[in-house]
Steps between C-alpha positions, in 0.01 A plus 500: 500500500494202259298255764231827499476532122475134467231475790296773264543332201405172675157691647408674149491126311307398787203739349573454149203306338560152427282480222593695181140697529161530645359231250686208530414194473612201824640306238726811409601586827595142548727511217653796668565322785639242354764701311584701820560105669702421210706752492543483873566172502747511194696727724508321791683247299729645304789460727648187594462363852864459631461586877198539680628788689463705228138403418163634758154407444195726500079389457319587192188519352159490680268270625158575449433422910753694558919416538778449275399226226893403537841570517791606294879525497701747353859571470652771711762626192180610381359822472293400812294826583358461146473115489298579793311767389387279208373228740354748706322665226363104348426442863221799504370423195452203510248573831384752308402255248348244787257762635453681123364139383379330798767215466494263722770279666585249725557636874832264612782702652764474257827426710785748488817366408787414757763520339692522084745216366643517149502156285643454202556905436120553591363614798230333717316586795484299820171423667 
């Protein structure tokens, strides 16, 4: 029952509006996104990297072409369903954004990661 409610919470941010209303400005709505990556990416960090077993990586953000514009990794003692939520949520705004604006990127595949080490207490992904 908890995966279910957490797969409906996950679908209802998906729909929430990424801007705060109708009249935003792009420069707003980047400044949006930019908190939401902040405070994704201050999570993603806040534990230190002791054994990469307990660390997975997932894409986030958008491309404007289309694909992940890159990858992150994030502890598994997390709360994971919402750390994922979160980049899930930055993720489709951030296209939303792209097409909103007519942004425009480069089209290179970016490579998934193959694997996570941790040096020096921080993590790092392997391409």
């Amino acid at each position: 029952m908890t995966n279910l409610k957490s797969l409906i919470i996950a679908i209802g941010l998906t729909f929430i509006s990424c801007s705060n209303d109708n009249w935003s400005t792009q420069k707003q709505e980047a400044q949006n996104l930019e908190k939401m990556q902040a405070e994704i990416l201050l999570l993603s960090t806040s534990t230190k990297c002791e054994n990469p077993a307990d660390w997975a990586f997932t894409s986030i953000g958008s491309k404007a072409c289309g694909g992940p514009a890159g990858f992150i990794a994030y502890s598994l003692k997390l709360n994971t369903t919402e750390f994922l939520t979160k980049v899930e949520k930055y993720t489709n705004c951030q296209k939303e954004f792209n097409t909103k604006w007519g942004v425009i990127s480069t089209c290179d595949v970016t490579p998934s990661p193959t694997s996570i080490e941790c040096l020096d207490g921080k993590v790092q992904l392997v391409y």
